[in-house]
C-alpha positions as CSV (number, residue, x, y, z in Angstrom):
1,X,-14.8,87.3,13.3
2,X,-17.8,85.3,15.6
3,X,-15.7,82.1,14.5
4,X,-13.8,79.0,16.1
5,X,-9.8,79.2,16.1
6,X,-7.5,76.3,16.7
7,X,-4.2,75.5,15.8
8,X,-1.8,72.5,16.1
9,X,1.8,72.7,16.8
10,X,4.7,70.4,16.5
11,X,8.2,70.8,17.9
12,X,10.5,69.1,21.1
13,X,9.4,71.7,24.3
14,X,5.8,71.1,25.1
15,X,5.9,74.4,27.5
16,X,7.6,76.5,24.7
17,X,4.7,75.4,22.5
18,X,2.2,76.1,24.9
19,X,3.5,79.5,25.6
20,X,3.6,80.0,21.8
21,X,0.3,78.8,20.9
22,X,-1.4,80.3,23.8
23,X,0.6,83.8,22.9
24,X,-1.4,83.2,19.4
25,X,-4.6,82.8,20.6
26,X,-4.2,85.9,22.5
27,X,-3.2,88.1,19.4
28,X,-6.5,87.0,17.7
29,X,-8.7,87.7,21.0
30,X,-6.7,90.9,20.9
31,X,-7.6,91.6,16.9
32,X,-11.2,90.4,17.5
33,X,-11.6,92.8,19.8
34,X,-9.6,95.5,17.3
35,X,-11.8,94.7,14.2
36,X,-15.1,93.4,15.3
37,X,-18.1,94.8,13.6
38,X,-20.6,93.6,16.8
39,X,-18.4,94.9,19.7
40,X,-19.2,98.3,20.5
41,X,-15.4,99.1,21.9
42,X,-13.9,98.0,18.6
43,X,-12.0,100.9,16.4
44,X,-14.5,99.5,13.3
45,X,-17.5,100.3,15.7
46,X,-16.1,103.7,16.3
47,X,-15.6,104.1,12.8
48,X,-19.2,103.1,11.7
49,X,-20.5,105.2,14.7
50,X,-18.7,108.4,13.8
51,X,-17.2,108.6,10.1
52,X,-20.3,110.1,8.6
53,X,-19.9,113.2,10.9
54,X,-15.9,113.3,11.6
55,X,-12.8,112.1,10.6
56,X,-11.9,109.4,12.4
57,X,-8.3,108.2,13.5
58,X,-7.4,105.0,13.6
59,X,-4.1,103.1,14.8
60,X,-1.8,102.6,12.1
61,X,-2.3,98.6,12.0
62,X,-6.2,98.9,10.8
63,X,-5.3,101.7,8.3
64,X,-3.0,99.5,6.6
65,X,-5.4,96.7,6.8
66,X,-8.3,99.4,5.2
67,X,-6.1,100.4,2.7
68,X,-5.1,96.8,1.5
69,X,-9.0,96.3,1.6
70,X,-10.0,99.1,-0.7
71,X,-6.7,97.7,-3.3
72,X,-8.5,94.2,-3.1
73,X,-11.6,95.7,-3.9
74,X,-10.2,97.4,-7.2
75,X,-8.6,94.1,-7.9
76,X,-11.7,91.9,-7.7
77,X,-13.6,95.1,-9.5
78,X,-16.0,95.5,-6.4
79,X,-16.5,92.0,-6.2
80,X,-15.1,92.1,-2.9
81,X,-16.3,94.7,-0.7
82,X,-15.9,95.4,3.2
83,X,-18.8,98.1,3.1
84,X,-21.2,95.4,2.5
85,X,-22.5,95.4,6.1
86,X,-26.0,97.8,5.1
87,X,-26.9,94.5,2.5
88,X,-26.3,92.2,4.7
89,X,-28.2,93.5,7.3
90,X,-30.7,94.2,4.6
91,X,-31.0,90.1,4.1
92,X,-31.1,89.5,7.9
93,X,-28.1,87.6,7.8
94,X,-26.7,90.1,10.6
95,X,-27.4,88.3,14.0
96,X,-30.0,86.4,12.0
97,X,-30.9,83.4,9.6
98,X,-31.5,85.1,6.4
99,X,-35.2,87.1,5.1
100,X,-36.1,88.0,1.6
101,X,-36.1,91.6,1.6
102,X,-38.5,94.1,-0.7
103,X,-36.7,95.9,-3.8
104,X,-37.0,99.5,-2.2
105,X,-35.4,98.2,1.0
106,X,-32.0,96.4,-1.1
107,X,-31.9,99.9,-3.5
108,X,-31.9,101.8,-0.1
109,X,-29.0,99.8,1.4
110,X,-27.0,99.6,-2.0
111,X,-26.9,103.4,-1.9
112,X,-24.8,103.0,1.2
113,X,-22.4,100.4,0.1
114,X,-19.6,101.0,-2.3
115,X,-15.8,102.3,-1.4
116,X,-16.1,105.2,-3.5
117,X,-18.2,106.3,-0.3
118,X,-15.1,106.0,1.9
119,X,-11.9,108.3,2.5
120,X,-9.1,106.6,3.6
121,X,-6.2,109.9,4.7
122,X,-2.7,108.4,4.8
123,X,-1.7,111.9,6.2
124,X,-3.0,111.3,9.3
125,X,-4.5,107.4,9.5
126,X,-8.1,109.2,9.5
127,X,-11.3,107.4,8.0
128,X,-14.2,109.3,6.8
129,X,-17.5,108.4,5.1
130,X,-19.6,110.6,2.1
131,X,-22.4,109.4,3.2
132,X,-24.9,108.4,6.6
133,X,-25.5,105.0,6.6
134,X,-22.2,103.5,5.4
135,X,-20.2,100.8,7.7
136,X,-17.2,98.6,7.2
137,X,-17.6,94.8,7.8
138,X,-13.9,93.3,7.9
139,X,-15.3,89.8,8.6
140,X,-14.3,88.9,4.6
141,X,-10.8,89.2,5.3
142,X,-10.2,90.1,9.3
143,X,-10.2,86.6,10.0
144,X,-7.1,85.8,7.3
145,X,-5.4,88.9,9.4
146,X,-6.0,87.7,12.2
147,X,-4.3,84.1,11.1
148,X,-1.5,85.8,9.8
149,X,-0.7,87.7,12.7
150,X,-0.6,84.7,14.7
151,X,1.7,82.6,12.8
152,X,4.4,85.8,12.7
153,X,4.0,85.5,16.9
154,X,4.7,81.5,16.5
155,X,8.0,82.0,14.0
156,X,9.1,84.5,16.5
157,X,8.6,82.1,19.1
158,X,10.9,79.7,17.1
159,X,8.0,77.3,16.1
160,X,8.5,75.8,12.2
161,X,5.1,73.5,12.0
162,X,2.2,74.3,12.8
163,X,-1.5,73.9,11.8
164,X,-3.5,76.9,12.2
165,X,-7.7,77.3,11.9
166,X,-10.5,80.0,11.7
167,X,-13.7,78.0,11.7
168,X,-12.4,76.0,9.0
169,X,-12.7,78.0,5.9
170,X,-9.3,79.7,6.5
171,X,-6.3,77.2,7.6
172,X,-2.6,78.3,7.3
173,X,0.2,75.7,6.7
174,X,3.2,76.6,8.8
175,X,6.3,74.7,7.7
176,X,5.2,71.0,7.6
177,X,4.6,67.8,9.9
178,X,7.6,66.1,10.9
179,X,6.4,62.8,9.0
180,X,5.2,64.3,6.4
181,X,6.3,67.4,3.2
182,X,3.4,68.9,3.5
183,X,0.4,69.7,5.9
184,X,-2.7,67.5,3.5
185,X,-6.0,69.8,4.1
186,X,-9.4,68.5,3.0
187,X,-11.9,71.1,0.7
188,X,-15.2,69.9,1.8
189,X,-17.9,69.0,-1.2
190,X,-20.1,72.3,-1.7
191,X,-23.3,69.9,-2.8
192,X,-22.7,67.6,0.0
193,X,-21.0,69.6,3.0
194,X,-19.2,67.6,5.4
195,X,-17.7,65.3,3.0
196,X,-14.3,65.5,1.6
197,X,-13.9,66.4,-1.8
198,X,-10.4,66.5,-2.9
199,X,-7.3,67.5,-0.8
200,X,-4.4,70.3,-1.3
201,X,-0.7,70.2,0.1
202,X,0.1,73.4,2.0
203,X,3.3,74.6,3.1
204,X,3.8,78.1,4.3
205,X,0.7,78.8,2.6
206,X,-3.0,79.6,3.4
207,X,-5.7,78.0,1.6
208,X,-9.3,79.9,1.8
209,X,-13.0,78.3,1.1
210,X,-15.8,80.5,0.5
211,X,-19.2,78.9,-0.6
212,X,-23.0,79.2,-0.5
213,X,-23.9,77.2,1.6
214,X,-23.4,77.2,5.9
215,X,-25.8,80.4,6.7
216,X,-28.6,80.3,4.4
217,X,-31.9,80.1,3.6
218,X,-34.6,79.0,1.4
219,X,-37.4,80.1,-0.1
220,X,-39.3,78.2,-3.4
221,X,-36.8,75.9,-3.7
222,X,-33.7,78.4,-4.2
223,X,-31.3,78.9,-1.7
224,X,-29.7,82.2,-0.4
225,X,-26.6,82.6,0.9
226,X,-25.1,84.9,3.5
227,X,-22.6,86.4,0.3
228,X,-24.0,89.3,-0.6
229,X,-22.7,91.1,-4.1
230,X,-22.3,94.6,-3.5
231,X,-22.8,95.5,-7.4
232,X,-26.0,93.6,-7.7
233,X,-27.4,93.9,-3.8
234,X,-28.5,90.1,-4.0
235,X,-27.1,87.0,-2.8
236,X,-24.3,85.2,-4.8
237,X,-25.5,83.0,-7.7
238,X,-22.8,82.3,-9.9
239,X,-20.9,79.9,-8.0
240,X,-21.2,77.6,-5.5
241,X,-17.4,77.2,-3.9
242,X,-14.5,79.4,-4.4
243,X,-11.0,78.3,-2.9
244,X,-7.8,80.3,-3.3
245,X,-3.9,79.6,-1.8
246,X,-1.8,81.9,-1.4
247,X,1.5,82.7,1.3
248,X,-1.1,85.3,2.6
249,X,-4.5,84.3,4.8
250,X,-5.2,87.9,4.4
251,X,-5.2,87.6,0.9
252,X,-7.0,83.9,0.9
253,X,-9.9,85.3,2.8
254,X,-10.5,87.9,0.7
255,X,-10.1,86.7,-2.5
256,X,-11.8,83.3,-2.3
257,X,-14.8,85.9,-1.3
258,X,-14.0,87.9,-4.5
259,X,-13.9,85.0,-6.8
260,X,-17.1,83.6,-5.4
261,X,-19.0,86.5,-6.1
262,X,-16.9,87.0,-9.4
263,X,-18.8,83.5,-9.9
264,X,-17.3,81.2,-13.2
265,X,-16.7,84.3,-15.2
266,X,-13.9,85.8,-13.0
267,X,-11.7,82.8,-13.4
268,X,-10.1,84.6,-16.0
269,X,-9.2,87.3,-13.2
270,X,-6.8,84.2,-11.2
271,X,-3.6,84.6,-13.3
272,X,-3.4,88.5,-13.1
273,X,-4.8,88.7,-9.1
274,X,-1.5,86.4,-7.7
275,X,1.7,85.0,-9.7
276,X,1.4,81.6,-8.3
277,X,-1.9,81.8,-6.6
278,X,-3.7,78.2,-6.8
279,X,-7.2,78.7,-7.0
280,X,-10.6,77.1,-8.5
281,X,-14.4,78.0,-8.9
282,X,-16.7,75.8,-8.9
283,X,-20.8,76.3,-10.0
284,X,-23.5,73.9,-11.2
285,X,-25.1,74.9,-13.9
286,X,-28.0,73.2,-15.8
287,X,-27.6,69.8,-13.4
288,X,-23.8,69.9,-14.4
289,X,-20.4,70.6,-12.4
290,X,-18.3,73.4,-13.9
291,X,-15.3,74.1,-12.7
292,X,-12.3,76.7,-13.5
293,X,-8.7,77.7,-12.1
294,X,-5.6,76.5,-12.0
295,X,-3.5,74.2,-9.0
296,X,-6.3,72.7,-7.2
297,X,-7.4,69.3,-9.0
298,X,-11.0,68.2,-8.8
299,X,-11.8,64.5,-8.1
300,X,-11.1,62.6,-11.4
301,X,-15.1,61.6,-11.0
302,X,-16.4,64.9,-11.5
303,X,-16.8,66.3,-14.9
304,X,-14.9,69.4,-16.0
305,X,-16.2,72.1,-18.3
């Protein structure tokens, strides 16, 4: 996940809270460790190290959390993709800034990326891949899971509000402030990052951001992101923001990713993915703001298509 966590809690017991919170923060040291893609100990680094050749067994937690992957995946229509890993390391957006790869090297990677390249056996939790070369990137959606895990530890623990982070593109709304309905989260501007845009009301809920911009590069003027699109092999280009809220950070993560890549043209997608799923995409096009979903209001300033 490689990202910042930090969470707020609320409640009368400053050492239950503690306990809680720090209890939390274990659980996503614990998953980090679980699902990283960079640690070598991880169960997806022994996956990506052994599937080609074997079968691999994996606990029962990151089976379920591979199989909910591959039925986002069919959702989004390969839009979102945790095999992506061989394209972005193909850009140099893997412990790097971001190159402009040749056409032979992004046609060699895309033939290793696709799900229809990995076996998932329920029988006995096992992964396995069809081809050399294939590896599993859960960063799209590990962080959501990782979020969601730790606010089940906090209601254990009794706690009903709380404000929980991953590097601020995934925040989960537990319950709500005491002086306040709802926890009021800020979606940053996508052409001007760092300034507020418009703001949602979260309760119970987990609101995603996925854009462009952050780790990119540029090169004549255009700008390459570090969102690859498995179908195409290339960066992102049809949108510029994607934000999605949903009861599930899991979900969130992964399908603000999916929508981005889906670009203006997946909109339609929002009212079948979630019933009451808030969501928007936003792109410019030719100079002007576009903008589609439903739930999330843009500021009355900007134009809508």
């Amino acid at each position: 996940m490689a990202t910042r966590f930090e969470l707020i809690l609320h409640g009368p017991n400053p050492v239950s809270l503690r306990a809680a919170g720090e209890a939390a923060l274990d659980e996503i040291d614990r998953l980090e460790a679980q699902l990283s893609l960079y640690r070598p100990s991880s169960e997806i680094a022994h996956v990506n190290a052994r599937a080609a050749q074997e079968a691999v067994r994996v606990t029962p937690a990151v089976f379920s959390l591979l199989e909910h992957a591959r039925r986002l995946n069919q959702e989004t229509k390969g839009a979102f993709d945790i095999t992506i890993a061989p394209l972005v390391r193909c850009w140099g957006f893997m412990n790097g800034t971001g190159r402009t790869p040749s056409p032979v090297e992004i046609e060699q990677a895309r033939s290793v990326v696709g799900m229809h390249l990995v076996q998932l056996n329920s029988e006995d939790s096992t992964v396995r891949f069809l081809r050399a070369g294939v590896m599993l990137d859960l960063g799209a959606i590990g962080k959501g899971y990782a979020i969601d895990q730790a606010v089940e530890i906090l209601r254990e623990a009794g706690i009903t509000s709380a404000l929980l982070h991953g590097g601020t593109s995934t925040v989960y709304g537990l319950g709500h402030p005491a002086d306040a309905k709802h926890w009021s989260v800020a979606i940053e501007n996508p052409f001007d990052p760092g300034e507020p845009w418009t703001l949602v009301n979260l309760k119970d809920e987990s609101l995603s951001v996925s854009a462009t911009r952050g780790r990119s590069f540029e090169v004549d003027g255009k700008i390459f992101g570090h969102v690859i699109d498995s179908r195409t092999g290339a960066p992102v280009s049809g949108a510029d923001l994607a934000a999605v809220i949903l009861p599930s950070a899991t979900e969130t993560d992964a399908l603000s990713t999916g929508l981005l890549t889906l670009g203006l043209e997946g909109a339609s997608l929002i009212p079948e993915l979630r019933p009451g799923m808030r969501a928007l995409v936003v792109a410019r096009k030719d100079k002007q703001l576009c903008a589609e979903g439903r739930g999330i209001d843009l500021p009355e300033s900007w134009n809508k298509r």
